[in-house]
GUROFI-69717 format. One line per field, with one value per residue (C-alpha): residue in three letters; residue number from 1; x, y, z. Coordinates in pm, whole numbers. Example, Ala and Ser with C-alpha at 12.3 -4.5 7.8 and 13.67 -1.06 7.14 Angstrom:
BEGIN
residu: [Ala Ser] .
num: [1 2] .
X: [1230 1367] .
Y: [-450 -106] .
Z: [780 714] .
END
This chain:
BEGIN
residu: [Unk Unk Unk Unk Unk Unk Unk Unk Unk Unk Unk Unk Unk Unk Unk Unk Unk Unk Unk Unk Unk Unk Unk Unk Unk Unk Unk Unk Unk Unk Unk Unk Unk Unk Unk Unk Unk Unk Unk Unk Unk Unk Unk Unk Unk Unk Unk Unk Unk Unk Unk Unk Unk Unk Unk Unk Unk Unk Unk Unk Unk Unk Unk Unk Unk Unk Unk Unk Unk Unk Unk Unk Unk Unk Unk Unk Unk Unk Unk Unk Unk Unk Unk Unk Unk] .
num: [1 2 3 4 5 6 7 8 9 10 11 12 13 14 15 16 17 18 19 20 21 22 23 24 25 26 27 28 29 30 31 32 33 34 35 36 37 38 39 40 41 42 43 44 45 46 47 48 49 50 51 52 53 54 55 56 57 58 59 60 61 62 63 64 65 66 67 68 69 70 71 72 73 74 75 76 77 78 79 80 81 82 83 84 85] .
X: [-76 -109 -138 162 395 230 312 678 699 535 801 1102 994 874 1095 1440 1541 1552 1734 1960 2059 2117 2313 2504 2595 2665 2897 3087 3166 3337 3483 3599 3351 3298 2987 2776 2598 2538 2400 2182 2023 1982 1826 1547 1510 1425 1180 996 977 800 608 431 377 208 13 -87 -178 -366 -607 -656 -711 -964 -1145 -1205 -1365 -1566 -1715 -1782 -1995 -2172 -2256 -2391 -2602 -2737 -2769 -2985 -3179 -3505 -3675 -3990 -4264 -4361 -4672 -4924 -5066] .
Y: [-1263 -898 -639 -474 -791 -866 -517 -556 -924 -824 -521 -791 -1018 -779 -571 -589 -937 -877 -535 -628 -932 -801 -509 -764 -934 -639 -509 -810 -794 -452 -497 -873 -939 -1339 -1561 -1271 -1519 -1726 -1443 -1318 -1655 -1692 -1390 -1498 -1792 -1674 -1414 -1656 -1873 -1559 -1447 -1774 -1798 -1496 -1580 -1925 -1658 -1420 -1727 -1833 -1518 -1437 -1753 -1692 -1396 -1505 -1765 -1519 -1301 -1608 -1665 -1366 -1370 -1659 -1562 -1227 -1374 -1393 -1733 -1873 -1883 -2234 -2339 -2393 -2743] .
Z: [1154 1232 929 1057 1023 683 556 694 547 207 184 228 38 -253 -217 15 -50 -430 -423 -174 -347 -704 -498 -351 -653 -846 -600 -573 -932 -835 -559 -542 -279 -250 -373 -518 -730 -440 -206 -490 -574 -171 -133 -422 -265 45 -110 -336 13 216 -84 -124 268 261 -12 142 472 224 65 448 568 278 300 697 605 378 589 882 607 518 902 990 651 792 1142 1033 793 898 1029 889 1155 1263 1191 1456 1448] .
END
């Protein structure tokens, strides 16, 4: 996953899903709109659903790194010389 799409996802999921849904809901209540409730609950759902599939991606992502740090520790550390028998 690119840094650009997990920006973008972060920001719906952080942010747009949850204000849009509680906007969504509270209009309804003003204007008559149908299944504001529903749409607002929805909208959580789907950003608790993105949030934690970016988190899975972040743990992933973090762990990758870490093991490419540990290679190239190991790959510039410097060798014992063999003995000569």
């Amino acid at each position: 996953m690119s840094n650009k799409l997990y920006d973008i996802l972060k920001w719906v999921s952080l942010v747009f899903l949850d204000a849009a849904g509680v906007a969504y809901e509270e209009l309804s209540n003003v204007w008559n709109l149908p299944y504001g409730t529903e749409i607002m609950k929805t909208c959580t759902i789907f950003s608790i659903f993105i949030g934690t599939l970016i988190g899975v991606s972040s743990i992933r992502y973090a762990k990758k790194i870490k093991q490419e740090q540990e290679q190239k520790k190991e790959q510039e550390a410097p060798k014992p010389e063999e003995e000569v028998g």
